[in-house]
C-alpha positions in Angstrom: -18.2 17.2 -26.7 -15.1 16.5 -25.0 -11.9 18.5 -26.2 -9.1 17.4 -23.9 -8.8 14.1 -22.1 -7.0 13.5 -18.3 -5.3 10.6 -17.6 -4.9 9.9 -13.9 -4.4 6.6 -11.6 -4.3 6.8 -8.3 -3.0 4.7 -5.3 -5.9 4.4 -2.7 -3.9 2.9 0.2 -5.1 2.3 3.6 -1.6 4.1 4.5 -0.4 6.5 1.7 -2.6 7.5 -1.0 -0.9 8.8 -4.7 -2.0 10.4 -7.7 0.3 10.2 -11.1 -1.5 12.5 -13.8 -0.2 11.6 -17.4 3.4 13.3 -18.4 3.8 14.3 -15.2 4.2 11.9 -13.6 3.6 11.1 -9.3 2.0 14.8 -8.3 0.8 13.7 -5.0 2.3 11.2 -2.1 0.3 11.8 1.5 -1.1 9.5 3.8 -4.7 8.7 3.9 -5.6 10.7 6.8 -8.4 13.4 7.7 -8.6 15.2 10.4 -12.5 16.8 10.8 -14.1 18.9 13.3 -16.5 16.7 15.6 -19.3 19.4 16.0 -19.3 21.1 12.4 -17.9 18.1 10.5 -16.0 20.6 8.2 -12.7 19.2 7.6 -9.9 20.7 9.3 -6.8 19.2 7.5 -5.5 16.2 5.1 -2.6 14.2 4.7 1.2 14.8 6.0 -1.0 17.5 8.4 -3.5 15.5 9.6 -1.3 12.7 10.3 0.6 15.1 12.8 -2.6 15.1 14.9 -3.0 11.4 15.0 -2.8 10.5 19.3 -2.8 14.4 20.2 -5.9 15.9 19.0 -8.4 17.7 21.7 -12.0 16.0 21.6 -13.4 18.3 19.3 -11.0 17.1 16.6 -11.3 13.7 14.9 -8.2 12.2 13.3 -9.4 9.7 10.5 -7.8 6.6 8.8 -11.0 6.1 6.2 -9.4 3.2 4.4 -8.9 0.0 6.8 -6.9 -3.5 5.5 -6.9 -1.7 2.1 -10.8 -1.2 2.0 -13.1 2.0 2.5 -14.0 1.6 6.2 -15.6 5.5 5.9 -17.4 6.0 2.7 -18.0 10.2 3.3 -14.4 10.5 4.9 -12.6 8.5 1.7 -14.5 11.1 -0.6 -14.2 14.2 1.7 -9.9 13.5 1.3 -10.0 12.2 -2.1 -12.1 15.3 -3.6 -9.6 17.9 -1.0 -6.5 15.1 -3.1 -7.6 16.3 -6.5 -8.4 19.5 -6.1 -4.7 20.2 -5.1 -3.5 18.3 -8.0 -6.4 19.3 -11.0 -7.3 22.9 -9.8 -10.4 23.0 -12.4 -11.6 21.0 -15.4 -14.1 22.2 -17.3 -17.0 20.6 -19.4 -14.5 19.9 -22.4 -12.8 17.8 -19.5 -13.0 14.6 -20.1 -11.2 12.7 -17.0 -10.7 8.8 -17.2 -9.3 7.7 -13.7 -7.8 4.4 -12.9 -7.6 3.4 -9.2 -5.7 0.2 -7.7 -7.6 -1.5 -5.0 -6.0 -5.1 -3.2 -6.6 -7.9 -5.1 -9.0 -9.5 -2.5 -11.4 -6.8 -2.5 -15.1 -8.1 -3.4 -17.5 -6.6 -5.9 -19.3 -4.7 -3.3 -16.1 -3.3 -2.4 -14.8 -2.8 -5.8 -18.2 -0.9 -6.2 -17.9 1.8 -3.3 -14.4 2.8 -4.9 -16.1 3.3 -7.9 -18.4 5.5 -6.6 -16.0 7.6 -4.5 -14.3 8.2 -7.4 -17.9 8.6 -9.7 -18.6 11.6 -7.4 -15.2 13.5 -8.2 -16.8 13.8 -12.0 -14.6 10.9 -13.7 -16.1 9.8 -17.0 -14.9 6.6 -17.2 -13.4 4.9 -14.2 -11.1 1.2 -14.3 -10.5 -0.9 -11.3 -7.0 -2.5 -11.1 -5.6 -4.7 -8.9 -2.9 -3.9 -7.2 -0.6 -6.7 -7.9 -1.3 -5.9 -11.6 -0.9 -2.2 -11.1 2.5 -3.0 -9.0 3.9 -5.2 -11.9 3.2 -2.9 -14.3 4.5 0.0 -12.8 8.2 -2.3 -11.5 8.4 -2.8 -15.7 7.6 -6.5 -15.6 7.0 -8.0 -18.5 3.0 -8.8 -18.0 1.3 -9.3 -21.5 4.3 -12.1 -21.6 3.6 -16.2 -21.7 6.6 -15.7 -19.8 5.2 -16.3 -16.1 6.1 -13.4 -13.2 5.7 -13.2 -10.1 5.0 -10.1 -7.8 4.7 -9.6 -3.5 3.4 -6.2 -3.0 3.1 -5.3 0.4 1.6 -2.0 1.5 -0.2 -0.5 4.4 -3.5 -2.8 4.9 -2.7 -5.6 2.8 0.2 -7.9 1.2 -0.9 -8.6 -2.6 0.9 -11.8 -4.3 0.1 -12.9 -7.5 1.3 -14.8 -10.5 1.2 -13.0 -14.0 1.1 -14.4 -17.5 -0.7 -12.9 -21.0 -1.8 -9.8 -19.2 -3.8 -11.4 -16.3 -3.7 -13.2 -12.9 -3.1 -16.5 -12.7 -3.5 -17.2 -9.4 -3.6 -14.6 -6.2 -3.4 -14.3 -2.4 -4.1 -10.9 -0.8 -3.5 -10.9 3.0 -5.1 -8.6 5.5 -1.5 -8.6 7.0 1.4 -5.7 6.1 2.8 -2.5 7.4 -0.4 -2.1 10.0 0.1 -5.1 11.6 3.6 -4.9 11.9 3.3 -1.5 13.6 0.4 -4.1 16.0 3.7 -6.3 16.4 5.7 -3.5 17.5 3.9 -2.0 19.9 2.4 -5.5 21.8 6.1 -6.5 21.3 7.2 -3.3 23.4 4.6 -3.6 26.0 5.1 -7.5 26.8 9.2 -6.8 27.1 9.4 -3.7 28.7 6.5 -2.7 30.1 6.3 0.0 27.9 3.2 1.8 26.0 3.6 3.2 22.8 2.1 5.1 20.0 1.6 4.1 16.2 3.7 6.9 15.5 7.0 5.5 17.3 6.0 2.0 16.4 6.3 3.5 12.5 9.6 4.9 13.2 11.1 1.6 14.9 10.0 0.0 12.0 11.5 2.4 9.6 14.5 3.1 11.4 15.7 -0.4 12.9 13.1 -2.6 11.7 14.4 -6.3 9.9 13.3 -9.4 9.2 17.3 -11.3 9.2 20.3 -10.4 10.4 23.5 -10.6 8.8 26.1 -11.2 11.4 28.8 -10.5 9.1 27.8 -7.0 8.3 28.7 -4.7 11.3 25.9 -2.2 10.0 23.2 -5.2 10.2 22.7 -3.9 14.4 21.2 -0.2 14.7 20.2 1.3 17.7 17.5 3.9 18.6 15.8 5.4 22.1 12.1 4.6 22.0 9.5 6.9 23.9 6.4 6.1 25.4 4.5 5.8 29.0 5.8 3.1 31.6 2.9 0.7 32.6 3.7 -0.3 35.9 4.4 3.4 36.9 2.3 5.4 34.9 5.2 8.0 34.0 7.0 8.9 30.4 10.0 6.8 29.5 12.4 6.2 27.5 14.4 2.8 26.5 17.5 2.2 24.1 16.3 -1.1 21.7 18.1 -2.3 18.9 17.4 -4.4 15.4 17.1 -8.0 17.3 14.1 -6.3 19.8 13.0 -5.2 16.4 13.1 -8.9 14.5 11.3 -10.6 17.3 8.4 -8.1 17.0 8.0 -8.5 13.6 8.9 -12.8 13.0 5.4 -13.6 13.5 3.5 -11.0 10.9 6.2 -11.7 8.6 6.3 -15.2 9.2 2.3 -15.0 7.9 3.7 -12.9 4.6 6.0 -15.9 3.4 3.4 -18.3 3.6 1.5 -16.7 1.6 3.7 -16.3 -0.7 4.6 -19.9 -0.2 1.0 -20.8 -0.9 0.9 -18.5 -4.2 3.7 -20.9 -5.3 1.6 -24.1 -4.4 -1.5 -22.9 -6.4 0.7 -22.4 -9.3 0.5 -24.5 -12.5 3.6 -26.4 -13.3 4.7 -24.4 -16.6 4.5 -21.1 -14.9 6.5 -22.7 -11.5 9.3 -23.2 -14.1 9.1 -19.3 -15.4 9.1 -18.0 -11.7 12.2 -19.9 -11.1 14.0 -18.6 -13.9 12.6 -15.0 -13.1 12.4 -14.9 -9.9 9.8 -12.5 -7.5 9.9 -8.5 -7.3 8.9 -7.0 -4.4 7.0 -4.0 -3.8 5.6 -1.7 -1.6 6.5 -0.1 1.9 6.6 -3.0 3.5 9.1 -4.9 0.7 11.8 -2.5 1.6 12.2 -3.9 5.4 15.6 -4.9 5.9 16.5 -8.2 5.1 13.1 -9.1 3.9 14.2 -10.4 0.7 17.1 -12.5 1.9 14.6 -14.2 4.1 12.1 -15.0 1.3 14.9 -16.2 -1.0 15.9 -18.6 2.3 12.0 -19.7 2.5 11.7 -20.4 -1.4 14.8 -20.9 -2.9 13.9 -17.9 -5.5 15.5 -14.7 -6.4 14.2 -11.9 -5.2 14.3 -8.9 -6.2 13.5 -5.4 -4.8 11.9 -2.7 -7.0 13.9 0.6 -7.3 10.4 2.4 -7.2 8.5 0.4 -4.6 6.9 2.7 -2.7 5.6 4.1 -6.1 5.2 0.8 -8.0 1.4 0.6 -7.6 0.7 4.4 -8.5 3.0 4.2 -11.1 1.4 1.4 -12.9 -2.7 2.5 -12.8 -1.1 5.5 -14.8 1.1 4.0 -17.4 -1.9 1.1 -18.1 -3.8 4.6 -19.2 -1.3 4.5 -22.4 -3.3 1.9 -23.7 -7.3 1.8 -23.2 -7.8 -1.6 -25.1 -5.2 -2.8 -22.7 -6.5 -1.7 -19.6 -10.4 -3.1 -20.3 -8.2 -6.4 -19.9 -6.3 -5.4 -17.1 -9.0 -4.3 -15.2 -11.4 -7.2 -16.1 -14.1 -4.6 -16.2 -13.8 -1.0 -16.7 -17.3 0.9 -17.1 -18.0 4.4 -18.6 -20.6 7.1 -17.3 -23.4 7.9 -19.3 -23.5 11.1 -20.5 
C-alpha cells in the first residue's frame, strides 16, 4: 500500500545531469561525471568534484563521463552516479514510498537505448518510470503551448546532442536529433587551437573559451560583440606551457563548421514539415534551449539561415529538467507524452 507518492524528472545529460522533485522545484544541477578508484572500483567522487579531476588525476583514479552523444556509454558508472544523485536529493523513502520518475533522453535514442535508461532508473526502486524526449520535455518546461493544433517549434541543444522537433496536439511531428552540440564544439575548439597556434589544450579551457568568448555572429556595431581572453595550454613545437591572448573571431571560426551542421538540421526539420504546420512556425517562430542555445549570436544567425524568429528561453539550461517534472502534474498526459510509460509489478 502506498501512502505518499514522489514526483521527480530528471535530466540525464551527457554533460549536466538535473533532478526537479515536485514543489520544489530543480534540487540538483552537476555534471555527469564519476570519478572511481581503478583498483577497488569504490567511487571516489561525483559531479562539480569529479569534474575538477578530469586531465589531472594519478593512474589509480579514473575520471568518468558515463553518458556519450546523449546515450549510456557505461551502464554500472551511469547507475553508480545516478543512485550517489538521489541519495543527496531523497535521503530515504520507505515502503509507503511510492516514487514515479520521468527521465528525458534525445529524441534519436533507439528502443534498446530507451531500455537501458529504464533500467538505470528501475534499480534506484522507481515504481513507475516514463521516457520523454527531450525536445518534448524542453517545450514543456520553456511554456510552449504543446497539446495546441497550433504548430511549435523547438532547437534544444545540449551537451551530446542537438534535439529539433516540430510540436502539435501533444506529440512530435516530425524530429532530427544530431550527435552534434556543446561536445563537439569544445572538439572545434581545441583542433581549432592546435591547427592556428600550435597550441594543445584541454576540454576544460576549450569549455571556458566557449563560455567566455564563444559566438556564432558578430555584430560590428556593438563594441561589446569582440571579448578577449588568455588561453593556456602546452606549445607543440616546443613541448613547454604557454599562454596566447585570442579573441571572439578565433572563437567564431572554431565553431562555423559544428554550428554550420546545427542550422541544417534545423533547416531539414523545416523541410520535413507539413504545409499547415510551416505556416504556424512562421507565425510562432523557434525557441531555443539548452547550453548550447545561449552561444552568442546563435539566434541571430538562425533567424539569417531561416527567416524565423527566434527566440531564446529564459530557463534554457533548465528547460529539459524543468519539463519531465511539470508533465508529472498530469499522469493521463504524460502516457501520451511519453508514447509509452510502463509500471513495475509489485
Amino acid at each position: 500500500m502506498c501512502l505518499f507518492v514522489k514526483d521527480m524528472g530528471i535530466d540525464l545529460g551527457t554533460a549536466n545531469t538535473l533532478i526537479y522533485i515536485k514543489n520544489k522545484g530543480i534540487v540538483l544541477n552537476e555534471p555527469s561525471v564519476i570519478a572511481v578508484d581503478s583498483y577497488t572500483k569504490s567511487v571516489l567522487a561525483t559531479g562539480r568534484e569529479a569534474k575538477n579531476m578530469i586531465g589531472k588525476a594519478p593512474e589509480n583514479i579514473r575520471v568518468i563521463r558515463p553518458l556519450q552523444d546523449g546515450v549510456i556509454s557505461d551502464f554500472e558508472m551511469t547507475a553508480s552516479m545516478l543512485r550517489s544523485y538521489i541519495k543527496r536529493v531523497m535521503p530515504e523513502t520507505s515502503i509507503f514510498t511510492k516514487v514515479r520518475i520521468v527521465v528525458g533522453v534525445p529524441s534519436g535514442v533507439t528502443e534498446v537505448e530507451k531500455r537501458a535508461v529504464e533500467e538505470v532508473i528501475r534499480q534506484m526502486g522507481a515504481k513507475e518510470v516514463y521516457i520523454l524526449e527531450e525536445p518534448m520535455a524542453a517545450a514543456i518546461g520553456t511554456g510552449l503551448a504543446v497539446d495546441s493544433a497550433m504548430g511549435c517549434m523547438i532547437a534544444d541543444i545540449g551537451g551530446g546532442t542537438s534535439d529539433i522537433a516540430i510540436i502539435a496536439l501533444g506529440g512530435i511531428v516530425t524530429s532530427t536529433s544530431l550527435r552534434h552540440a556543446g561536445d563537439k564544439l569544445n572538439e572545434a575548439i581545441i583542433a581549432y587551437m592546435r591547427k592556428q597556434y600550435d597550441l594543445l589544450i584541454g576540454d576544460k579551457t576549450a569549455e571556458e573559451i566557449k563560455e567566455k568568448i564563444g559566438c556564432a555572429y558578430i555584430d560590428k556595431s556593438d563594441p561589446d560583440s569582440i571579448r578577449q581572453m588568455n588561453a593556456r595550454g602546452r606549445d607543440i613545437i616546443t613541448g613547454l606551457p604557454k599562454t596566447i591572448s585570442i579573441n571572439s573571431i578565433d572563437a567564431m571560426k572554431a565553431l562555423e563548421e559544428p554550428i554550420k551542421i546545427i542550422i541544417d538540421g534545423i533547416r531539414s526539420t523545416l523541410e520535413k514539415t507539413p504545409p499547415e504546420i510551416s505556416a504556424d512556425i512562421v507565425s510562432n517562430g523557434l525557441m531555443l534551449s539548452g547550453g548550447g542555445g545561449l552561444i552568442r549570436g546563435l539566434d541571430t544567425l538562425i533567424e539569417q539561415s531561416t527567416g524565423l524568429k527566434v527566440t531564446i528561453a529564459e530557463n534554457a539550461l533548465e528547460a529539459v529538467a524543468e519539463g519531465t517534472g511539470k508533465s508529472l502534474s498530469n499522469i493521463e498526459k504524460i502516457q501520451k507524452y511519453a508514447g509509452r510509460g510502463t509500471k513495475k509489478r509489485v
